[in-house]
N, C-alpha and C positions, 0 to 999 in steps of 0.2 A: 504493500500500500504506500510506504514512505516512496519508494523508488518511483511509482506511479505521480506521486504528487511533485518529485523533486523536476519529471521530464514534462509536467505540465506547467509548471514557474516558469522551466525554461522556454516552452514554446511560445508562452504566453507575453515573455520577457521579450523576444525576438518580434512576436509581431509587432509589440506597443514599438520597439524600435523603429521597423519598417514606416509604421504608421504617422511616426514623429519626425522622421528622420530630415523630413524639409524644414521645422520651426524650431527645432532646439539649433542652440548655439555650438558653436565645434570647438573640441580642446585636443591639444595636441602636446605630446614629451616636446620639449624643446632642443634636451639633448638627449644620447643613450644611456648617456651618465645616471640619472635621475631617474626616482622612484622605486630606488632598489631598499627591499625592508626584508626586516627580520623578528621572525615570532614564536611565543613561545608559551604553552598552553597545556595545563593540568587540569585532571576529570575521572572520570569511570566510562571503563564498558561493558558490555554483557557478549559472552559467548552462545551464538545464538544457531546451537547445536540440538537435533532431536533427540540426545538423551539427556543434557540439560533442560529439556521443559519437559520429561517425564518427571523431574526432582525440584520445580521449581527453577523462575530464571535468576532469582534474586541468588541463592546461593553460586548461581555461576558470576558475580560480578567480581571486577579486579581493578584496581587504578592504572592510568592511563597518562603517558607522559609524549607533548610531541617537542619537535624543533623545527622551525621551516624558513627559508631563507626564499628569497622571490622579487619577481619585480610587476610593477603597472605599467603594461606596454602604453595603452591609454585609460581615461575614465572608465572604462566600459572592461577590455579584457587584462586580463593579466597570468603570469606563471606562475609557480612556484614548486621546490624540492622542500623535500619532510621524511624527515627521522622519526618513527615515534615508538612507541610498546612500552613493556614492561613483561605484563605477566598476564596470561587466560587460562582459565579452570574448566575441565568435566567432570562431570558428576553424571557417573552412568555404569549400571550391572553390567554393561558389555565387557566390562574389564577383567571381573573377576569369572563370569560366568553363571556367577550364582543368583537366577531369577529371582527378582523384588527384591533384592540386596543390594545397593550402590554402591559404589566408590568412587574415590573422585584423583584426577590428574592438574599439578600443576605445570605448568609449560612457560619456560621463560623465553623469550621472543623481541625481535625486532626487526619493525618494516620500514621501507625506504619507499618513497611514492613519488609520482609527478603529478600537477594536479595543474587545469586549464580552470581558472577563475573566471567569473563574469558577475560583473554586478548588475545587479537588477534596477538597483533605486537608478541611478544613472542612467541606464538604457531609457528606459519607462519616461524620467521625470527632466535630464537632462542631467547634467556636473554640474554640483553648488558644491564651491569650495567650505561655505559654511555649514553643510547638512553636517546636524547632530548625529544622525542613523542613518548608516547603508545595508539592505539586504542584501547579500549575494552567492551566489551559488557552486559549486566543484566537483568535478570529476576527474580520474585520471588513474592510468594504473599501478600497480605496485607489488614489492616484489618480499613478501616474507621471510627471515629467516628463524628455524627453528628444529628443535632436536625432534624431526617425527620419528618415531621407532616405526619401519615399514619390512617388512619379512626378518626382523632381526637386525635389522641394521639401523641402529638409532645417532648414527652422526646428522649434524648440521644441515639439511635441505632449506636448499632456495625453491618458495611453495607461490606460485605468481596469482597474481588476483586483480580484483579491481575495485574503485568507491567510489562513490558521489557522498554529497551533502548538501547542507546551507548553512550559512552563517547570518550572524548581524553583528556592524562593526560601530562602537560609540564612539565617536571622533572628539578627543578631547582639544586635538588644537592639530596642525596639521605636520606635527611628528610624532604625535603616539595616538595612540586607539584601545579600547578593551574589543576582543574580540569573545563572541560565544557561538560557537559550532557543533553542530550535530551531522555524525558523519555516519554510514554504512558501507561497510564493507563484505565481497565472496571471492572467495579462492577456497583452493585444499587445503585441508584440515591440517592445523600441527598436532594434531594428535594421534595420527598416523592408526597404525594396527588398535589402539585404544578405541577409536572410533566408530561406531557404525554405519554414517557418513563420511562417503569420500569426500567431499566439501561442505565446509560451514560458512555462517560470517558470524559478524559482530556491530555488535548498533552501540556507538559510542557519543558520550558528550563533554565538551571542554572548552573552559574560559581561560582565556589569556592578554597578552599584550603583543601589540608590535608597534614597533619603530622605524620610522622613515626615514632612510640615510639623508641630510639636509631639508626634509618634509616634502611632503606631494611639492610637483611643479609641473604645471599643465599651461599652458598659453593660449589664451582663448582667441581665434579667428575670426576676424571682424568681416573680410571681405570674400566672398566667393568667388572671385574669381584667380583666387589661390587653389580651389577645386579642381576649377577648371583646365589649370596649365597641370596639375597631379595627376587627371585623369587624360591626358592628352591634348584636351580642348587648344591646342594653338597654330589652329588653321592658317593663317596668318605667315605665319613663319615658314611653315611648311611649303606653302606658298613661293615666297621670299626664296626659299633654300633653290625648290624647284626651279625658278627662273635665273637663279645665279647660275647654277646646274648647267638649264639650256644654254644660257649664253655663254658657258666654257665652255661648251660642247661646238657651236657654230666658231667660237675661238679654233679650236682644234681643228675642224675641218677646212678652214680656211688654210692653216699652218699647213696641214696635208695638203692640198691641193697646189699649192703654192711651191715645193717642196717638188711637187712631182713634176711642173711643167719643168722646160728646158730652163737654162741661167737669162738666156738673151730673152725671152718673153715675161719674166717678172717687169710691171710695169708697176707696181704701189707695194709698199711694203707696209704688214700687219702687225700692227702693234698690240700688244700684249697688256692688257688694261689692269692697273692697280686694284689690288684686293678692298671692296668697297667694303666700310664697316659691318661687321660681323656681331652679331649678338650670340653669346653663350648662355640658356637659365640652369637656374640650379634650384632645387626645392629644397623647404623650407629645414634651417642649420645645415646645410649639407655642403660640399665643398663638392663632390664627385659629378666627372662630365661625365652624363647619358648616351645614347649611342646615337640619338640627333645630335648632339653637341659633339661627337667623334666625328662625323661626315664633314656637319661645317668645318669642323678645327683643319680634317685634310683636304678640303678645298680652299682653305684659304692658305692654308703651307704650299699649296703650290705654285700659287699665285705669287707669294711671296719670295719664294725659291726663282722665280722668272722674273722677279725686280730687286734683284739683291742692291741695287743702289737706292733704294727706300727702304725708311726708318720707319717703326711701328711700334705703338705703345699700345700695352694689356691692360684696362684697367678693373677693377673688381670693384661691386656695391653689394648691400645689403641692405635689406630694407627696415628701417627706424620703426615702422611701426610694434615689432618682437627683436627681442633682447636688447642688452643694456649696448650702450655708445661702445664700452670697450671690448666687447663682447663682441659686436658688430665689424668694427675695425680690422680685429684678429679675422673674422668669417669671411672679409672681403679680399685681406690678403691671401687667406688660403686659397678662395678661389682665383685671381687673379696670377698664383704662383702654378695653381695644375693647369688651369690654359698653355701659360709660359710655356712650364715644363713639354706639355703635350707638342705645341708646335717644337721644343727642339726635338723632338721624338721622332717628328715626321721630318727631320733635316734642315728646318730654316736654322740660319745660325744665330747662335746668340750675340753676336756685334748688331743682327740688325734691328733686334725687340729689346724691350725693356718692359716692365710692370710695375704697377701702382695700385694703391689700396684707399678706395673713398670712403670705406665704413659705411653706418648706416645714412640711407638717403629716403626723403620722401618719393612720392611716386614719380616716377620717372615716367611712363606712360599709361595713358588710359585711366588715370589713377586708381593704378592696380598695384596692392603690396608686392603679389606674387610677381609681376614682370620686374620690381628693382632686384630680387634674385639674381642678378645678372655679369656676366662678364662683359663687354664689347672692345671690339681690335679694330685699331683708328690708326691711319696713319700720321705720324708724328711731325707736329708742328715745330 
């Protein structure tokens, strides 16, 4: 029934998302740095075994200790790795043999998990950095270990399984939280030959803390049209790139042709036209050129390669509207340095470029945050 209710949260999580997804506000990690926490949560569980509820489940309960270490890729999902165990009990005649007589099995144990987070209150309601309470939900599998005794051999097995839950997280300010989680788990049994099920689980529950390495930091997105250059949307350019394209292409077949008649019939000679300013984007914190931004960078090295007596300068922006001035600076030279770098890669030489770093700028076109993301290669004044 829990399991039924947990995959209905989640469906029902995902529509309201779908549903919402054009009027909530957008939040974004700014770096990869960020939002990495760590938690750490005591409780009880019950072993939830068919000869434990021939004897009562309450005698099968044990305390329950985890550790988990994780990060919030955005508001909505997140990771994380977890250590947890202790100890689980049977209490069951299959051990002795002797009907309507129990006995009971202690088993000392510990599981290692991966668990796919998703918060619900966010999905559903939007990110408020001030909400007191977030619900949210996890799954993922995980890997037992435990002394099963199985045909007589009772060393250490790795018993694999899997769990879901849900939580709810109190947000005391935005680097700690109480957490309280109720979780279920199935895999095979550690209690091997003991057992008259080959697989059990365990329905467990625990309150703890965690800690956000320098607190949530999400950046909220004012302008869509930073969507749109993420999802492709820059027709425009594309455009742009194509017709630069064509006209080195009529460039070249001119050269050929020209090339192939006799010496004494060349009557005008084809000139070879300076690499017109070039735009590089980069999304958003990101330094790394796209593989649009690869094409441009070696059509404009070639260019540049056929006018080695022009000068060229790289310059790098970043747009003011996210992160701090000196935050910005650093983003713009980074991009500004792998353009650089990229054309000497393609052979222009380094006597004929140079680069520069404008930091952050307001919008430069369209007044779109996402287009000041931008490199452009200008010939030098």
């Amino acid at each position: 029934m829990k399991s039924k209710l947990v995959i209905l949260s989640l469906v029902l999580a995902g529509l309201a998302t779908v549903a919402t997804a054009q009027t909530k506000d957008r939040y974004y990690a700014e770096s990869a740095k960020d939002n990495y926490f760590i938690s750490i949560g005591v409780g009880a569980q019950v072993c939830v075994n068919p000869d434990n509820s021939d004897y009562g489940m309450g005698k099968a309960m044990t305390p329950l200790f985890n550790l988990s270490v994780g990060k919030l890729i955005n508001p909505v999902w997140g990771v994380r790795a977890q250590v947890a165990g202790f100890n689980t009990k049977l209490n069951s005649d299959f051990i002795n043999g002797d009907n309507g007589v129990y006995d009971k099995v202690d088993n000392s144990y510990f599981t290692l998990r991966a668990d796919g987070m998703f918060n619900i209150s966010n999905a559903i309601a939007g990110y408020n950095p001030d909400r007191v309470f977030e619900g949210y939900a996890f799954l993922g599998p995980q890997v037992q270990f435990a002394k099963a005794e199985i045909g007589g051999n009772d060393k250490t097995k790795a018993l694999v399984g899997g769990t879901l839950g849900l939580g709810g997280a109190f947000n005391i300010n935005q680097f700690w939280a109480i957490n309280v989680e109720v979780r279920g788990e199935v895999g095979q049994s550690p209690f091997g030959d003991y057992s008259s099920a080959v697989a059990d689980g365990a329905v467990g529950a625990t309150v703890g803390a965690t800690y956000f390495f320098g607190g949530k930091k999400f950046v909220k997105v004012n302008n869509m049209d930073l969507y749109n250059a993420l999802n492709g949307d820059i027709k425009k350019y594309k455009e742009l790139l194509a017709q630069e394209q064509a006209d080195h292409n009529v460039t070249k077949d001119e050269l050929a042709k020209a090339k192939a008649k006799p010496a004494e019939t060349i009557v005008k000679e084809v000139e070879v036209p300076y690499a017109a300013p070039r735009a590089i984007f980069f999304t958003i914190g990101s330094a790394k050129i796209d593989s649009k931004g690869k094409v441009n960078l070696e059509m404009a090295a070639k260019v540049m390669k056929e006018n080695t007596a022009v000068k060229y300068v790289v310059v790098g922006y970043a747009d003011k509207a996210t992160g701090s001035a000196a935050g910005n600076m650093k983003l713009s030279e980074k991009r500004a340095k792998a353009v650089y770098d990229a054309l000497i890669a393609n052979g222009v030489s380094a006597d004929q470029i140079s680069y520069k770093a404008m930091g952050g700028q307001d919008n430069l076109w369209e007044n779109s945050d996402a287009l000041t993301r931008v490199v452009v290669i200008e010939v030098a004044k």
